[in-house]
N, C-alpha and C positions, 0 to 999 in steps of 0.2 A: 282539616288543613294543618299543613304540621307547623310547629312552633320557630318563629326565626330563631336562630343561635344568638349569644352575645358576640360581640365583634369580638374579634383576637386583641385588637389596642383595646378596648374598652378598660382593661382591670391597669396595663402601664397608665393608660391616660388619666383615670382614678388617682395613681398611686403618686404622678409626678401634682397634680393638680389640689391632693391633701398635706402635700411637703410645700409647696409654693408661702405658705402664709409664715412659716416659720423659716424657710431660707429670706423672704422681704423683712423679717423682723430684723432676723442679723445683720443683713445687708446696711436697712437704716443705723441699726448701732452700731456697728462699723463705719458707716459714712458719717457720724457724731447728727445725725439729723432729729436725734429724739434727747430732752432734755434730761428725762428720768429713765436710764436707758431698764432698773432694773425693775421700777413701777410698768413701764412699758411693757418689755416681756412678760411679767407677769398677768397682764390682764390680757394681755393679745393670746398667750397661750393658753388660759384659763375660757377666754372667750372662742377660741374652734375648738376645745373639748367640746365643751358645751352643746356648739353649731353639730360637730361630728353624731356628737350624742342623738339627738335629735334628728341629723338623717338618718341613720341607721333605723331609727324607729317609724320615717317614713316611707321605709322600702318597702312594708308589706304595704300599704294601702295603695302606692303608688303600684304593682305588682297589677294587685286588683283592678285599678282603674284601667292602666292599658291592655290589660291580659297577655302579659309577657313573663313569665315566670323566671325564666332566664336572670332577669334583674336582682333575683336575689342574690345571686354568684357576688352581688358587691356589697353584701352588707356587712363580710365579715372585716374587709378590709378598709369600711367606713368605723368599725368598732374597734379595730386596734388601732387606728389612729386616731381615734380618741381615747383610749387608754394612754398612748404616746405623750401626745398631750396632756393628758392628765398626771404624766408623771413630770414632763418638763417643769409644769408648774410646779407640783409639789416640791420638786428637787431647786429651784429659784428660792422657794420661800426656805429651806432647809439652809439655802447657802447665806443667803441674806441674816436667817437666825445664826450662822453659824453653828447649827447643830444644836446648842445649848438648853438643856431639859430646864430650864430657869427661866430664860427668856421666852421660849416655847412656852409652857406653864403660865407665865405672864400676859403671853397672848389668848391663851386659852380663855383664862380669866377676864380678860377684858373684850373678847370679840367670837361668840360664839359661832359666829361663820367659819369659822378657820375649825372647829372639830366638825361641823356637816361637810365642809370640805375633805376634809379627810374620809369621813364618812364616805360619802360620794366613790373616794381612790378605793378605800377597800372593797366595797362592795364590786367595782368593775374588774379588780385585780381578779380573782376565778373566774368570773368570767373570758378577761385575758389570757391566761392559762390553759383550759379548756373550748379555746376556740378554732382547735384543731381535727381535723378528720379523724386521730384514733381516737382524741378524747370522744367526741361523738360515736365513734365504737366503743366505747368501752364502758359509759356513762347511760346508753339509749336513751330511753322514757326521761331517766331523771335527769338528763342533758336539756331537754326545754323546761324541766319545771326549775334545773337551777337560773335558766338564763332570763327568767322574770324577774331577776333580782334586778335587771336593767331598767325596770319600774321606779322601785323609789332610787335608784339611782338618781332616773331620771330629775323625779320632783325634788330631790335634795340639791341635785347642780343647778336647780331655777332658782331654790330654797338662795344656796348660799349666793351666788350672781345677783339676786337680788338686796341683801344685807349687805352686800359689796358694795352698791350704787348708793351712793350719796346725794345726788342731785336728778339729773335725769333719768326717771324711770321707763321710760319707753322703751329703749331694751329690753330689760326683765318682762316687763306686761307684753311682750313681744313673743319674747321664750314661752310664759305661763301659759299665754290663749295657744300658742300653738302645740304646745303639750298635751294643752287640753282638749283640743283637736285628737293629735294622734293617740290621746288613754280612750276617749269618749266614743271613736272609729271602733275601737276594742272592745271597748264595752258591748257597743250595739252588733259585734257580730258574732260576739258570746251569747247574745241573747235571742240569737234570730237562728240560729246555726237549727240547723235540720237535729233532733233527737234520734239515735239511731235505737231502734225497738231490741229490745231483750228477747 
């Protein structure tokens, strides 16, 4: 039986539906509706990286379960808009520091979240970069083993969202089980995978 296509709206409908959370952000601080307009943006943007991250990671299992292969066509543009987001933030907290190698420093010092954060941007940044069709010509083989960096990416963005949270933890413990889901999915089908004979 041959495979359904993905719809043609499928990847606009993705594209307008990953911009939605960060045109509502403006929108409230534009209408003054948010007290902390710059504490706001920054965890609203920091929090759909995150979200973005994390589907992206659930496209292959989701794949699997419905046997639609086609569904991967979205995962690239599930991961650059979480790069997106991941840079909005960093670029808030850059503008908030004023740039300033002192005050940055000072933060460093006093809130080790803020270098796994960073952590986190660089590791996605090549990824970013090479998440294009020549790069994937021109990279082959070693084009999947780079983009396992999306790994501890991952555990780093639960890492720092977690040290972020001060009172309510059920978000983080929300991200964590669920990561631990989609690494442990991987686990079990690295382990289970057919050996191919020499």
């Amino acid at each position: 039986m041959a495979q359904q296509p993905l719809p043609v709206w499928a990847k606009p409908l993705l594209f307008i539906l990953c911009a939605l959370p960060l045109l509502n952000a403006a929108w409230r601080v534009y209408g003054g509706s948010v007290a902390d307009p710059a504490d706001y943006l920054t965890r609203e943007t920091g929090w759909w990286a995150l979200s973005l991250l994390l589907a992206s990671l659930a496209v292959s299992p989701l794949v699997r379960v419905a046997h639609w292969p086609p569904l991967m066509r979205l995962r690239r543009m599930l991961g650059v808009y979480c790069f997106f987001y991941a840079c909005v933030h960093l670029a808030i907290y850059l503008v908030l520091s004023g740039a300033d190698p002192a005050i940055i420093t000072d933060d460093i010092m006093k809130s080790p979240y803020i270098v796994v954060g960073f952590s986190v941007w660089l590791l996605l940044l090549p990824l970013a970069i090479t998440s294009t069709d020549g790069w994937m010509r021109r990279l082959k083989r070693r084009w999947s083993r780079l983009h396992r960096l999306i790994y501890p990416a991952a555990g780093l963005a639960v890492l720092h969202f977690w040290w972020l949270t001060k009172s309510d933890l059920a978000r983080p413990l929300a991200f964590a089980l669920l990561l631990g889901l989609l690494l442990g999915w991987r686990v079990w089908r690295a382990l289970h995978r057919p050996r191919s004979r020499s």
